[in-house]
C-alpha positions in Angstrom: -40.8 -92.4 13.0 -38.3 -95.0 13.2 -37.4 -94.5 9.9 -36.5 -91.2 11.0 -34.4 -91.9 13.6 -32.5 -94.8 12.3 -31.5 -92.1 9.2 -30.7 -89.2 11.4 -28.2 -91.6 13.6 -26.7 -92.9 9.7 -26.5 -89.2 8.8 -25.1 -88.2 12.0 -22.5 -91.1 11.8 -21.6 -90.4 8.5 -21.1 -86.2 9.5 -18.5 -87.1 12.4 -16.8 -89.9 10.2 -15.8 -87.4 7.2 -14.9 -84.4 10.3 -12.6 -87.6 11.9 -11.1 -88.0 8.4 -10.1 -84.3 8.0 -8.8 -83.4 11.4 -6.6 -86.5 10.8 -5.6 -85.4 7.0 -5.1 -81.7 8.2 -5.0 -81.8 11.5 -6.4 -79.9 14.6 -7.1 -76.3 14.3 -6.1 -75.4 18.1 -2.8 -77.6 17.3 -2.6 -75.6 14.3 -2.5 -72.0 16.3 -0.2 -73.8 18.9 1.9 -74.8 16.4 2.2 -71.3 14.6 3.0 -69.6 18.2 5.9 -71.9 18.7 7.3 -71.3 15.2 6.8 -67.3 15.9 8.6 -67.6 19.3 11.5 -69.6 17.5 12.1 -67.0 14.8 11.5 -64.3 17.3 14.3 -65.8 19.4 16.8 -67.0 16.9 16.3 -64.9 14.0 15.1 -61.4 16.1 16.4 -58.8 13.0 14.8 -60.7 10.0 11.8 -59.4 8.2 9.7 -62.1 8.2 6.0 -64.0 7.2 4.3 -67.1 7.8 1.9 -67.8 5.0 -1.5 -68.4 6.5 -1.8 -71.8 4.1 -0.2 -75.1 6.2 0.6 -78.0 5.1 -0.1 -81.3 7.5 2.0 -84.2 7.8 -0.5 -86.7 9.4 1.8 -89.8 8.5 4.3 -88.0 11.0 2.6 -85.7 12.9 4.0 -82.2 11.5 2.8 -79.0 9.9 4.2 -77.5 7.1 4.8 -73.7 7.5 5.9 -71.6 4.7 8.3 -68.5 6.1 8.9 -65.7 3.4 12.2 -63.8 4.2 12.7 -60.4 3.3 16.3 -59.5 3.1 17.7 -55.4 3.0 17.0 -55.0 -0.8 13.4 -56.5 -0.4 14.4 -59.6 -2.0 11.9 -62.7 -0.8 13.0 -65.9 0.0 10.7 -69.0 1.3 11.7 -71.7 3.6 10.1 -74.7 4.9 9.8 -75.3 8.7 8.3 -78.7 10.0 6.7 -78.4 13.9 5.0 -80.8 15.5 1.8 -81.3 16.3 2.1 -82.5 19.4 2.8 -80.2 22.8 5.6 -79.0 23.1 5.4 -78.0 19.5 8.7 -78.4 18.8 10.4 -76.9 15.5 12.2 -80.3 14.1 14.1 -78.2 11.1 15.3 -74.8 10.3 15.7 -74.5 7.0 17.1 -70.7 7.1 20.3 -72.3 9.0 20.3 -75.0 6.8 20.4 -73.0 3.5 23.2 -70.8 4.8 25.6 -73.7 5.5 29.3 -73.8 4.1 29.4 -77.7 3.5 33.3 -78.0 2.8 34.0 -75.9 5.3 31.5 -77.5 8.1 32.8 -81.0 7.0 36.5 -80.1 7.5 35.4 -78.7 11.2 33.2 -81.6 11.7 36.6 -84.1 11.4 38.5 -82.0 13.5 36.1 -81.2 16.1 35.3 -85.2 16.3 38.9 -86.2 16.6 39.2 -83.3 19.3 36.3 -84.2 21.4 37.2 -88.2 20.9 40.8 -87.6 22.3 40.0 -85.7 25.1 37.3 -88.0 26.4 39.6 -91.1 26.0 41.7 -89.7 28.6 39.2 -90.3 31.3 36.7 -92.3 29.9 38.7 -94.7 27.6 35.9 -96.6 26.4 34.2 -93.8 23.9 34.8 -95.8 20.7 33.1 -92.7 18.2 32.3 -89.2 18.4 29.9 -87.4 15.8 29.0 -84.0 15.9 26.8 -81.5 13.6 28.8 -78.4 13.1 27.8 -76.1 10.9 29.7 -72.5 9.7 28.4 -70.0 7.3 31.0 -69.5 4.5 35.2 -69.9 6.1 34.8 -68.7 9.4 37.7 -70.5 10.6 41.2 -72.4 9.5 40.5 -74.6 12.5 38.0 -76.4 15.3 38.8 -75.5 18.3 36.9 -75.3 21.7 36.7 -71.2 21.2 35.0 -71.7 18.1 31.7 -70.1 18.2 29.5 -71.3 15.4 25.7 -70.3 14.7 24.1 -72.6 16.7 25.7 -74.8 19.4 26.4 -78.5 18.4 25.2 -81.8 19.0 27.6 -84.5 20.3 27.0 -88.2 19.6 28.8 -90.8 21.7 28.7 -94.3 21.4 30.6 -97.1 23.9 30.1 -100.3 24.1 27.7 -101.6 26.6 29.4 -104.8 27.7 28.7 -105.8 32.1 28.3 -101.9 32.2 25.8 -101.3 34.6 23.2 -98.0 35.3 25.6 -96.4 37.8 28.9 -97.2 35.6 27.0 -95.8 32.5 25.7 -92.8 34.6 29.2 -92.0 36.1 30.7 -92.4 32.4 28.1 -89.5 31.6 29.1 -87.6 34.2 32.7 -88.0 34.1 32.1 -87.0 29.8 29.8 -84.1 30.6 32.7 -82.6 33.1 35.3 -82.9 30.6 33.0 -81.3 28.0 32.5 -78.6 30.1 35.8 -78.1 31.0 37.1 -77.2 28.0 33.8 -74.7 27.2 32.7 -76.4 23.9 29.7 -74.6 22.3 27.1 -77.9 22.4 23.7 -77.8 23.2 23.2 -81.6 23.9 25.3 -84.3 24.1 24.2 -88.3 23.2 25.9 -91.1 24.9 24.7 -94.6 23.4 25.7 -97.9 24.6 25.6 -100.5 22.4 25.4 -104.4 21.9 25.8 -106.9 18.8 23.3 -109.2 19.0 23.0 -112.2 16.0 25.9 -109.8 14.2 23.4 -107.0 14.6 24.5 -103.5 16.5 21.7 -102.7 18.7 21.6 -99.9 21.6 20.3 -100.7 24.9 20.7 -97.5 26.7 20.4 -93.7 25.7 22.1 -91.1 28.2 21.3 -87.5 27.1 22.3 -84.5 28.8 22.4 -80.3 28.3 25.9 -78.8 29.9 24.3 -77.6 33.2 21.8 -80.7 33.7 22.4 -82.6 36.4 22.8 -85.8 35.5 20.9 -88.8 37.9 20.1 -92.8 37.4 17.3 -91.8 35.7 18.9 -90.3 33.1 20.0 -93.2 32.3 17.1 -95.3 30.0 
């Protein structure tokens, strides 16, 4: 009998070890379906006049925590083309690459925007926040949209702005009126970016190193603990 009941608690050991092995090599299956909504309501919303599919077979990133979604495109002529989306699989789910925008990108022409819209951005900021030593931005144009950056310029997706200034005696409420101050002039001049990145930095042992992070939408409100 107690034979029986030393196997039974082996073989019942054994049953949940191999099912903990595969929900963490393919993950959870209510993550899974989570996962698949929030990759339906991003096409829905960005993409709302494609034809598309999402192949029932998904791929699982447990290294990184993503599934692997193949989306077949149908275009006017019925021609199918597959991309690969990455979503997390932790809530909120979020979509970490959209490889339909990607694949439509005019790299010349997005590089030449990218300068000017950095050297743009960097000058204006100066003005009233002298310490922004860089501006980086992601902009990205299908085909030769435009001779020029300029605030106007609407391209598919709003941009992301990366700032960096040096940290130096800065302290919270300096480095949270800085934002402030960066976000107003951003706004002022109506630039098409969904988030903007302010990083203050050290050098430490010849080493650059960034001790603060202030991130921030156009109509967020921007308080001390923004600023971490």
């Amino acid at each position: 009998m107690k034979k029986k009941i030393i196997y039974s608690v082996i073989a019942i050991s054994l049953i949940a070890t191999l099912v903990f092995a595969y929900m963490q090599m393919s993950g959870n299956t209510i993550d899974k379906h989570k996962a698949k909504e929030s990759l339906e309501d991003f096409l829905e919303q960005t993409y709302p006049n494609i034809d598309y599919e999402i192949k029932r077979s998904v791929g699982y990133g447990w290294t990184d925590g993503t599934y692997e979604f193949k989306v077949v495109k149908k275009d006017s002529v019925a021609v199918e083309n597959t991309y690969m989306f990455y979503v997390s699989a932790l809530e909120p789910y979020e979509v970490y690459s959209d490889t339909i925008h990607e694949s439509n990108i005019d790299k010349e022409a997005s590089e030449k925007l990218n300068a000017e819209a950095e050297q743009y951005i960097l000058t204006l900021l100066q003005e009233k926040v002298p310490q922004v030593d860089s501006v980086d931005t992601d902009v990205g144009v299908y085909y030769k949209v435009a001779e020029e950056w300029t605030p106007q310029l609407k391209t598919p997706k709003p941009i992301l702005i990366m700032l960096e200034i040096e940290k130096g005696d800065l302290t919270k409420e300096q480095m949270l009126q800085q934002s402030q101050e960066i976000q107003k002039q951003l706004n002022s001049e109506s630039i098409d970016y969904y988030l903007a990145e302010v990083g203050y930095s050290s050098v430490i042992n010849g080493e650059e190193t960034y001790d603060y992070y202030v991130s921030f939408t156009p109509e967020q409100q921007l308080t001390i603990k923004d600023v971490n």
